[in-house]
C-alpha positions as CSV (number, residue, x, y, z in Angstrom):
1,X,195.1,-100.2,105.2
2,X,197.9,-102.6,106.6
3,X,198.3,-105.1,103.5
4,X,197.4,-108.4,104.2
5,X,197.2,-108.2,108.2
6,X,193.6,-106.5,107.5
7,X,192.5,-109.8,105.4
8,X,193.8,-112.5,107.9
9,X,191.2,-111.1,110.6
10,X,188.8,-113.9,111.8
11,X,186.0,-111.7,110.4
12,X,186.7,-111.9,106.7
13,X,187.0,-115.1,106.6
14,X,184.5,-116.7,104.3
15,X,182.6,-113.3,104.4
16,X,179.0,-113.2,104.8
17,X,177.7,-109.7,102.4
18,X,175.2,-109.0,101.0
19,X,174.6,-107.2,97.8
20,X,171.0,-105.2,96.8
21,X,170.8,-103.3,93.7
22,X,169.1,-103.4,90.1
23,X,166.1,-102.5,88.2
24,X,168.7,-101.5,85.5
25,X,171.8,-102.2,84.2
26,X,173.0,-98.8,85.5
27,X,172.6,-100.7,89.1
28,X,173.3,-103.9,88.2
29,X,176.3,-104.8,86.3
30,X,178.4,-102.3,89.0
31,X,177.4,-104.5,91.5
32,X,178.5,-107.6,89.7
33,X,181.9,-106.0,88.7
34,X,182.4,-105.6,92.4
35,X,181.4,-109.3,93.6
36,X,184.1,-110.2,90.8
37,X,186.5,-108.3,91.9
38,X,186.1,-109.6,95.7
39,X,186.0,-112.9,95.0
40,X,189.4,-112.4,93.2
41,X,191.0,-110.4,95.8
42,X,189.8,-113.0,98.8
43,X,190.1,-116.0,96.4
44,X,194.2,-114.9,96.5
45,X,194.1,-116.1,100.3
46,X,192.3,-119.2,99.3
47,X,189.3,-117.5,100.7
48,X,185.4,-117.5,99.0
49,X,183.0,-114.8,99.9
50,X,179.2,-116.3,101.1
51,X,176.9,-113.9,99.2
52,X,173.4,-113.5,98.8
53,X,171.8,-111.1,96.2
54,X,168.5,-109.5,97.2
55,X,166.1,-108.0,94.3
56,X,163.0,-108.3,92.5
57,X,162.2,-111.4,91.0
58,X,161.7,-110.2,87.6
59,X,164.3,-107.7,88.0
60,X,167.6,-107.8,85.1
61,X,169.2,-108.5,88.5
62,X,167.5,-112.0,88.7
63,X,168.7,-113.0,85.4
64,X,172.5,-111.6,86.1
65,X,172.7,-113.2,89.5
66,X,172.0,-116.6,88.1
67,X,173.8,-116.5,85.3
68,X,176.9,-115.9,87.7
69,X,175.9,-118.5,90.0
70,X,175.0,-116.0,92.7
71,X,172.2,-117.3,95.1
72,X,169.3,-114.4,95.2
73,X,166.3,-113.7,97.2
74,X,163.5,-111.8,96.1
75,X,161.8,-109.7,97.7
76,X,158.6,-107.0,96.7
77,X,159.3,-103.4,96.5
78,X,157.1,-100.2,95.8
79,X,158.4,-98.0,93.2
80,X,158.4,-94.1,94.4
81,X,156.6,-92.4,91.5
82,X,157.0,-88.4,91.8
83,X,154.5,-87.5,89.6
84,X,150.6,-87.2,90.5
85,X,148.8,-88.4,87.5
86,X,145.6,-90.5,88.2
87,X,146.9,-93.3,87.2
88,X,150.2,-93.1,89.3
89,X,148.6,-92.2,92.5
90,X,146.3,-94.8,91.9
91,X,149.7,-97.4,91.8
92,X,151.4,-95.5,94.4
93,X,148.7,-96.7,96.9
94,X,149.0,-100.1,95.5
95,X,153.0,-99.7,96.2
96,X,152.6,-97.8,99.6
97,X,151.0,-101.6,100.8
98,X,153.6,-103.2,98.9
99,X,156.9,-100.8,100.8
100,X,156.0,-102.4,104.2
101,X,155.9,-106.1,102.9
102,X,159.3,-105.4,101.4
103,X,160.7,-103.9,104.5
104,X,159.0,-106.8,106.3
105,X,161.1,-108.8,103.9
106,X,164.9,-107.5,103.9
107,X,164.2,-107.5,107.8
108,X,163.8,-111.1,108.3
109,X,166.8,-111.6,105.2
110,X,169.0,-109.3,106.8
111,X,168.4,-111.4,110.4
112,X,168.8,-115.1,108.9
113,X,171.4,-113.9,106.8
114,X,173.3,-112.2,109.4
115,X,175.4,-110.7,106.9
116,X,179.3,-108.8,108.2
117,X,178.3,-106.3,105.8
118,X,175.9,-104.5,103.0
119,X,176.6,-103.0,100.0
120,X,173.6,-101.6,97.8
121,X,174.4,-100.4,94.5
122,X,170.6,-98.4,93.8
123,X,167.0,-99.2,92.6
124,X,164.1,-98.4,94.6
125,X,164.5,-102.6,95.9
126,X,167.4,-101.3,97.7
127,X,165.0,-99.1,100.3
128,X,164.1,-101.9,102.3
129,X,167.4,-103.8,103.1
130,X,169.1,-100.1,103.3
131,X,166.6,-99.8,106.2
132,X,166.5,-103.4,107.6
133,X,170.3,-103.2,108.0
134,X,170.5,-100.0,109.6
135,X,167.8,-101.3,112.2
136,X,169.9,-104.5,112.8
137,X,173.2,-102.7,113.1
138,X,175.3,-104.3,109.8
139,X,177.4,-102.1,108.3
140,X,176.5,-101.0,105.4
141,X,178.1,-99.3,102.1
142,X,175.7,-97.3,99.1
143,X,177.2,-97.0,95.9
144,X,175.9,-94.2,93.8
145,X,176.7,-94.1,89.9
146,X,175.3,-90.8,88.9
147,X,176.9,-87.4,89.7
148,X,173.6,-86.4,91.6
149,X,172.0,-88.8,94.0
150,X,169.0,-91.0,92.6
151,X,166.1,-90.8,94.8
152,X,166.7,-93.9,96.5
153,X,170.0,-93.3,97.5
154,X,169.2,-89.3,98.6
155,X,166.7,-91.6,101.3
156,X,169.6,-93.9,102.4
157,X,172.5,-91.9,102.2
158,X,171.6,-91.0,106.3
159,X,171.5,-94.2,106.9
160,X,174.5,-95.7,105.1
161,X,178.0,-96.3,107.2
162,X,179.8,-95.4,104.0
163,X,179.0,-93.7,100.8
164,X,180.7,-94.9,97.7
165,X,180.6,-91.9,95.3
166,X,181.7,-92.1,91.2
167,X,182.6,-88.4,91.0
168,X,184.4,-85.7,93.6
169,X,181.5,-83.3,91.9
170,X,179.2,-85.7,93.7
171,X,180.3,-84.4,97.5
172,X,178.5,-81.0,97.0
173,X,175.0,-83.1,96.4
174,X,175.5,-85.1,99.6
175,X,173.5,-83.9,103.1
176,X,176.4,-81.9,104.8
177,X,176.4,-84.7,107.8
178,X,177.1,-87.4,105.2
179,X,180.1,-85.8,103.4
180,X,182.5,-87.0,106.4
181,X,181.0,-90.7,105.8
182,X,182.1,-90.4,102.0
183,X,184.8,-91.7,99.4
184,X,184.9,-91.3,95.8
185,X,185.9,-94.7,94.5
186,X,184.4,-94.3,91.0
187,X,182.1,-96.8,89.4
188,X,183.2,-100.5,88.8
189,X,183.8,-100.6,85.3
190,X,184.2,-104.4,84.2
191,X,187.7,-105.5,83.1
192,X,187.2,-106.7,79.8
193,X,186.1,-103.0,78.7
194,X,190.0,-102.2,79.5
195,X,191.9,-104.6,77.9
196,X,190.5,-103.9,74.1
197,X,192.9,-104.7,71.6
198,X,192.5,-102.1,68.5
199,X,193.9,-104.8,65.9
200,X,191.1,-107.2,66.4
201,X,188.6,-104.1,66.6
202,X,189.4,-103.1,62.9
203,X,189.6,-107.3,62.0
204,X,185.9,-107.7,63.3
205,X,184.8,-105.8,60.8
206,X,186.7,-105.8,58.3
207,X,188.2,-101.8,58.7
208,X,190.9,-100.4,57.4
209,X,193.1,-99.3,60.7
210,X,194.6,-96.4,57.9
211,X,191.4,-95.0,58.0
212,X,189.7,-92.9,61.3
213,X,187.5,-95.1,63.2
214,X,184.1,-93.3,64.4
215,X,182.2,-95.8,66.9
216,X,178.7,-94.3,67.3
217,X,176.7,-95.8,70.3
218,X,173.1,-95.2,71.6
219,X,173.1,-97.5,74.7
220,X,172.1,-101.8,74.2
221,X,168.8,-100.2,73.7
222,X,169.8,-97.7,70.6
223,X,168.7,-94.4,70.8
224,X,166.7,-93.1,67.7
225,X,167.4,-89.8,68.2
226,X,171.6,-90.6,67.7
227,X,170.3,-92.7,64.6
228,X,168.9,-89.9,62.8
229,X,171.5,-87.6,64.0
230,X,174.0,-90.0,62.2
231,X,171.7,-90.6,59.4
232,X,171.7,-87.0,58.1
233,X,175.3,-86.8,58.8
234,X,176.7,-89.9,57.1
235,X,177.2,-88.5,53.6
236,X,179.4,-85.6,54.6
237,X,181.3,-88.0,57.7
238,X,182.4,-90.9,55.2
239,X,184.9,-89.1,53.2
240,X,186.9,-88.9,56.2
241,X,186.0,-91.6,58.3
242,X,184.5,-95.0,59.0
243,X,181.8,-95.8,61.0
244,X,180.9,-98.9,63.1
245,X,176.9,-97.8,65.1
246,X,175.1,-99.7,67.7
247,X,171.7,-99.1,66.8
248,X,169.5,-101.2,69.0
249,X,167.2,-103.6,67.2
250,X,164.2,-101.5,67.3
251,X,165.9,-99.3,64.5
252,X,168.1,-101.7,62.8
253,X,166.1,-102.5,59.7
254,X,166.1,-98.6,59.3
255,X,169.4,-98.5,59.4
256,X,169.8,-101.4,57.3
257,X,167.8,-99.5,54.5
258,X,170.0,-96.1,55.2
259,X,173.5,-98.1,54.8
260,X,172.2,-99.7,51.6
261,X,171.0,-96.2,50.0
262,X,174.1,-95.4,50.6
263,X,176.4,-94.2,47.0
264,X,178.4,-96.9,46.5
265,X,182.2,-95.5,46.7
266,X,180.9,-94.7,50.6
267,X,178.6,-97.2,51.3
268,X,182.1,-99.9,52.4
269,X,183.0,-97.3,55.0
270,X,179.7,-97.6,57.4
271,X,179.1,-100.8,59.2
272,X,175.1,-101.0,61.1
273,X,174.7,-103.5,63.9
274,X,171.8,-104.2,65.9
275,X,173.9,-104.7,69.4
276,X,177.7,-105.2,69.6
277,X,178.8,-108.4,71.8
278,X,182.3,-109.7,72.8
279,X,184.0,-107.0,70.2
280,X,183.0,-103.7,71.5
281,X,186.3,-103.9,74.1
282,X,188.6,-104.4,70.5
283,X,186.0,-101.7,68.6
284,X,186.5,-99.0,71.6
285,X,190.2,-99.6,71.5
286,X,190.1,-98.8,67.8
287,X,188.2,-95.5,67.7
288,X,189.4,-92.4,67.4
289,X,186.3,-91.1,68.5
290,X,183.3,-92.2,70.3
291,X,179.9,-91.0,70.2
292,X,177.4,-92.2,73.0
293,X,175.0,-91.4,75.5
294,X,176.5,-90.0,78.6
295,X,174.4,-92.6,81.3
296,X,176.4,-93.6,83.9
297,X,178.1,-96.9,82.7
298,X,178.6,-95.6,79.2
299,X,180.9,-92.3,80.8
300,X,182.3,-94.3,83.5
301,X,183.8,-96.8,80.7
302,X,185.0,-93.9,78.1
303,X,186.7,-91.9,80.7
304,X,188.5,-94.7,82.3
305,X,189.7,-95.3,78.8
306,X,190.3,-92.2,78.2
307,X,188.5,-91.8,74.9
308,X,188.0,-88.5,72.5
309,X,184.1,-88.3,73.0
310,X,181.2,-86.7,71.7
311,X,178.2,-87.3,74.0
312,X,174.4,-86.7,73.0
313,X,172.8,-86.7,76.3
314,X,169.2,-88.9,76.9
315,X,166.5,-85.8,77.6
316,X,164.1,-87.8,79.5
317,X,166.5,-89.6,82.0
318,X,165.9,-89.9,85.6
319,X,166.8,-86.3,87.2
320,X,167.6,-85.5,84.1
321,X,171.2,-87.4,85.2
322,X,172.7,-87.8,81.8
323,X,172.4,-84.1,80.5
324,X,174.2,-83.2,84.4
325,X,176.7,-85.8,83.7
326,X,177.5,-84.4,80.0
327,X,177.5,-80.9,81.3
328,X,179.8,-81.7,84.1
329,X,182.7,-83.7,81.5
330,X,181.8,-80.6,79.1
331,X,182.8,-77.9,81.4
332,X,185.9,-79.8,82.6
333,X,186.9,-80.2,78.6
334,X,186.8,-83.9,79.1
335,X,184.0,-84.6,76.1
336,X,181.9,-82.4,73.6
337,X,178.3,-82.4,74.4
338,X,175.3,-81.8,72.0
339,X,172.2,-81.5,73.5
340,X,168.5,-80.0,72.9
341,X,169.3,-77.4,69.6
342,X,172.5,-78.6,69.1
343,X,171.6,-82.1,68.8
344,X,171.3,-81.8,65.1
345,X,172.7,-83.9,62.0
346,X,175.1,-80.7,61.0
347,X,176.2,-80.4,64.6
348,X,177.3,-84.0,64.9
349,X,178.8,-84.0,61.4
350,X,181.1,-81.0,62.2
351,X,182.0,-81.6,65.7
352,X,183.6,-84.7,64.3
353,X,185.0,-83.3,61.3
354,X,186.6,-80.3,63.2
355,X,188.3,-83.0,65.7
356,X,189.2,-85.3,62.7
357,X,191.2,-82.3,61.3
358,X,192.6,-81.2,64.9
359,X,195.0,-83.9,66.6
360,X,196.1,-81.8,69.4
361,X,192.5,-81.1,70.3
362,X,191.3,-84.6,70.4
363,X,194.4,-85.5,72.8
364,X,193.5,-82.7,75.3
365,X,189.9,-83.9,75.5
366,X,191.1,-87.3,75.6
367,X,193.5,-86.6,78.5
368,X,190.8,-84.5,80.4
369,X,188.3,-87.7,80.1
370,X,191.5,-89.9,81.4
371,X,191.9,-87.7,84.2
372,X,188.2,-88.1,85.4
373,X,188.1,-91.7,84.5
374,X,188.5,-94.3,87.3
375,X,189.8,-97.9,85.6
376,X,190.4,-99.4,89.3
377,X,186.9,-98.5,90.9
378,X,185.9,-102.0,91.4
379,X,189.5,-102.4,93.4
380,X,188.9,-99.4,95.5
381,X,184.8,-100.4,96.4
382,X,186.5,-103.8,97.7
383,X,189.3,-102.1,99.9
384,X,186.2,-100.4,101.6
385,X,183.7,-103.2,101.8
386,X,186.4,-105.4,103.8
387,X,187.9,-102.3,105.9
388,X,184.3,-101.8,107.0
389,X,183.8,-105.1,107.2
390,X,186.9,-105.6,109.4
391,X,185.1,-103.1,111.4
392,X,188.1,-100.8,110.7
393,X,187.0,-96.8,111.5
394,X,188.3,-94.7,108.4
């Protein structure tokens, strides 16, 4: 890509994109980490991109979009339900009327828009303006978080000029005539996540930076089954460690009542909150170890850091993604993974005991999860939104 000869084209000037994608913060906040980082790259030439946000009106998407000053247009969506219960064939008539509305929709937004370019980061609202732009002839780029494509994206990856991918694993998923129209990039991990500082991490809570630092994570949402994992591990982890846990705020007063049963010499050494803010950059920073979910965010931000993880996969995600994703960092040595009869109180307990007793092992893992990780994703998913939107061939 010639430098800045690519940017000075008449084309990206004040660049007309736009963006689809939501339904969850898995598809969300990528996207948003991608508008920031192209508005920082073009706002170096004195240049502002003209963007327009397409999702569902009471999607997180809405709230995210405004909150960042984004315009957004809704528009109505069907969800595709897989199952055939009563009751979901029974909505996926009411969305089969809805799908056509929608397409109806990103049609005319795609044509008064007339947008250089497209980029969808998933969610079934992305269907419509996947297809609308493909029937007006914009370019247009799908970003896929997961190692195996969601369904949405499995529809639109035919369609799609290029495919953003997070992981090289993901090439052997793709239909073999859209491999040539795909680059791994990674997924957009936002900077702040990066740029931790492990001093203020141990100062936010009052640790002791002598003492091992285990940050235990279920997800904004918590994750019961993690909690009573860690529950039944605590007494036999807090002679070695402490402990900082995201629990969610469904199980916090739970929590609450297992940190205060704790015996007292312990008890100083684990730290419950409900959801971690500004400080989980500084708290990550901090850890020697991490135990999360493996979801697509969560993994993208560890391995770009290039933490020591244990990872307790979510059994009822979508495809079953987060148990593939787990499995995939597992076999490459790059995080431990305790899943279905492993995912027990003992297990957790002396997975992190053995690595808080083996240095050398926690490095290799940590330097196998570095060596998946992608920190300058977001940089690399703007390179390609402006070569295609330049209208450069790869």
């Amino acid at each position: 890509m010639g430098g800045m000869s690519l940017y000075s084209t008449q084309r990206l000037r004040n660049l007309r994109m736009i963006v689809t994608g939501g339904g969850t913060g898995g598809h969300t906040y990528p996207a948003l980490t991608t508008i920031t980082a192209l508005q920082n790259r073009l706002a170096a030439t004195g240049d502002v991109p003209d963007l327009l946000w397409v999702g569902v009106a009471n999607g997180l998407e809405a709230t995210v979009a405004q909150r960042n000053n984004i315009p957004f247009k809704a528009i109505t969506t069907g969800k595709l339900r897989r199952s055939t219960s009563p009751q979901d064939i029974g909505r996926n008539i009411a969305d089969a009327f809805r799908i056509p509305v929608g397409i109806i929709q990103a049609g005319l937004t795609v044509a008064r828009t007339r947008p250089a370019v497209v980029l969808s980061t998933g969610g079934y609202v992305s269907v419509p303006i996947g297809l609308a732009a493909r029937l007006l002839k914009v370019p247009y780029l799908l970003h896929e978080q997961t190692l195996i494509l969601g369904l949405a994206n499995r529809i639109l990856a035919r369609l799609a000029t290029r495919i953003l991918l997070s992981h090289e694993a993901s090439l052997d998923h793709l239909p073999p005539q859209a491999r040539t129209r795909a680059v791994v990039t990674g997924n957009p991990v936002r900077p702040a996540m990066l740029h931790g500082d492990a001093a203020r991490g141990f100062a936010a809570y009052g640790l002791d930076p002598a003492v091992p630092l285990i940050l235990v994570t279920g997800g904004a949402s918590g994750a019961q089954q993690i909690n009573r994992m860690l529950t039944g591990a605590l007494p036999g982890l807090l002679a070695h460690c402490q402990i900082v846990h995201q629990c969610g705020s469904l199980n916090y007063a739970e929590m609450q009542q297992v940190a205060a049963a704790l015996p007292d010499p312990l008890a100083h050494r684990y730290h419950v909150a409900d959801f971690i803010h500004d400080e989980m950059p500084d708290l990550l920073a901090a850890a020697t170890i991490v135990v999360a979910r493996s979801g697509a965010g969560t993994v993208a931000e560890l391995t770009a850091l290039g933490k020591t993880c244990v990872l307790i996969p979510y059994p009822h995600a979508a495809g079953d993604e987060q148990r593939i994703t787990a499995r995939h960092l597992a076999q490459q040595s790059a995080a431990i993974m305790l899943d279905g009869d492993q995912a027990t109180p003992d297990q957790l307990r002396d997975e992190v005991l053995r690595l808080l007793a083996d240095p050398p092992r926690r490095q290799q893992l940590a330097q196998a999860a570095a060596h998946q990780g992608k920190p300058v994703a977001a940089e690399h998913v703007v390179s390609e939104i402006l070569t295609v939107a330049a209208g450069i061939k790869p």
